[in-house]
C-alpha positions in Angstrom: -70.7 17.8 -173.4 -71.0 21.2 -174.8 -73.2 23.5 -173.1 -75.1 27.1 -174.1 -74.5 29.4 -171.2 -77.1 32.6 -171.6 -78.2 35.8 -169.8 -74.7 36.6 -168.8 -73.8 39.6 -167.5 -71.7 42.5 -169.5 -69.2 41.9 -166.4 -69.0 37.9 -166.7 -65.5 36.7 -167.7 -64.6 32.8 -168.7 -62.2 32.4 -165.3 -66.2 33.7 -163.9 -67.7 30.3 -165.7 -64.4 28.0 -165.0 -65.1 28.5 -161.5 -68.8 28.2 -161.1 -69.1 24.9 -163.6 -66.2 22.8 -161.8 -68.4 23.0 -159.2 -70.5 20.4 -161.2 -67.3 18.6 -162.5 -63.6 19.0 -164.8 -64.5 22.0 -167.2 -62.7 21.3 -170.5 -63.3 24.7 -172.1 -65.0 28.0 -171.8 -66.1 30.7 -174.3 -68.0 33.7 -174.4 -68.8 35.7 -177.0 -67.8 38.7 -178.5 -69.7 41.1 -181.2 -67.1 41.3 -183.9 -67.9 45.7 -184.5 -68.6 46.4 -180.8 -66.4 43.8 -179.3 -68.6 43.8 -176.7 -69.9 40.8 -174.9 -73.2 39.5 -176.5 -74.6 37.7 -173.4 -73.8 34.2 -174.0 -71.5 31.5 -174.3 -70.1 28.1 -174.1 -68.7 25.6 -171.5 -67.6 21.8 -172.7 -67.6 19.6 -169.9 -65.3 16.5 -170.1 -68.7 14.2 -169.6 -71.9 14.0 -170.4 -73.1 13.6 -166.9 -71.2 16.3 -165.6 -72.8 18.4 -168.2 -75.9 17.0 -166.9 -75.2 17.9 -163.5 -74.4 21.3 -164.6 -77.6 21.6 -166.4 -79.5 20.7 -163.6 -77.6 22.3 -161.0 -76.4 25.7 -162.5 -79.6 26.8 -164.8 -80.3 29.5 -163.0 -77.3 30.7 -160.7 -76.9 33.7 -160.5 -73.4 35.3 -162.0 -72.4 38.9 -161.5 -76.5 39.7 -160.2 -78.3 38.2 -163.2 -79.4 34.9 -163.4 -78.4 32.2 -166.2 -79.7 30.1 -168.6 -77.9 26.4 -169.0 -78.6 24.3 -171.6 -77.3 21.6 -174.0 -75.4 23.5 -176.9 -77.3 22.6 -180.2 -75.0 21.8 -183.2 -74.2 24.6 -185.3 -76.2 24.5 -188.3 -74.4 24.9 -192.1 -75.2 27.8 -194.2 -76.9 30.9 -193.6 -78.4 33.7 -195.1 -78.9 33.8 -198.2 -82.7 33.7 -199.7 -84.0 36.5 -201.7 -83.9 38.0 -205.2 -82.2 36.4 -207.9 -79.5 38.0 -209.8 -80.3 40.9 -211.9 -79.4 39.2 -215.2 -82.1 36.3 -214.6 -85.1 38.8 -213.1 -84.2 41.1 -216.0 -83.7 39.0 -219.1 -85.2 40.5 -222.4 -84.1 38.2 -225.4 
């Protein structure tokens, strides 16, 4: 089970999150987030349990620990959605077409 880790702390580091979430069970993976200009921590990131119960019980036991002196969020990862962007004005050649 994949799960959204936010609030985090500019000082949290993954071996941070390994540590805290095998306390709810085996912790498959961890990721948090970098700005790609800054490269910076954002505040968030991921932690894939090898169950879904033991994602469970980290949801339930974990949302709101506290990490490096701010508390966290813990929730179920929502799938990442296709696309993006986009919208707008059309091209110039279609808004300006005078045939």
């Amino acid at each position: 089970m994949n799960l959204y880790v936010g609030n985090l702390s500019q000082e949290a580091t993954e071996d941070d999150l390994q540590e805290l979430f095998q306390s709810a069970g085996q912790v498959k993976s961890v990721k948090i987030i970098f700005d790609h200009f800054t490269k910076q921590p954002r505040g968030f990131g991921f932690v894939e349990m090898s169950s879904a119960e033991e994602g469970q019980k980290a949801i339930s036991t974990l949302n709101g620990a506290e990490v490096k002196g701010q508390a966290i969020k813990v929730n179920e990862a929502r799938p990442k959605t296709q696309g993006g962007g986009g919208g707008g004005r059309p091209p110039f050649k279609k808004r300006f077409n005078r045939e």
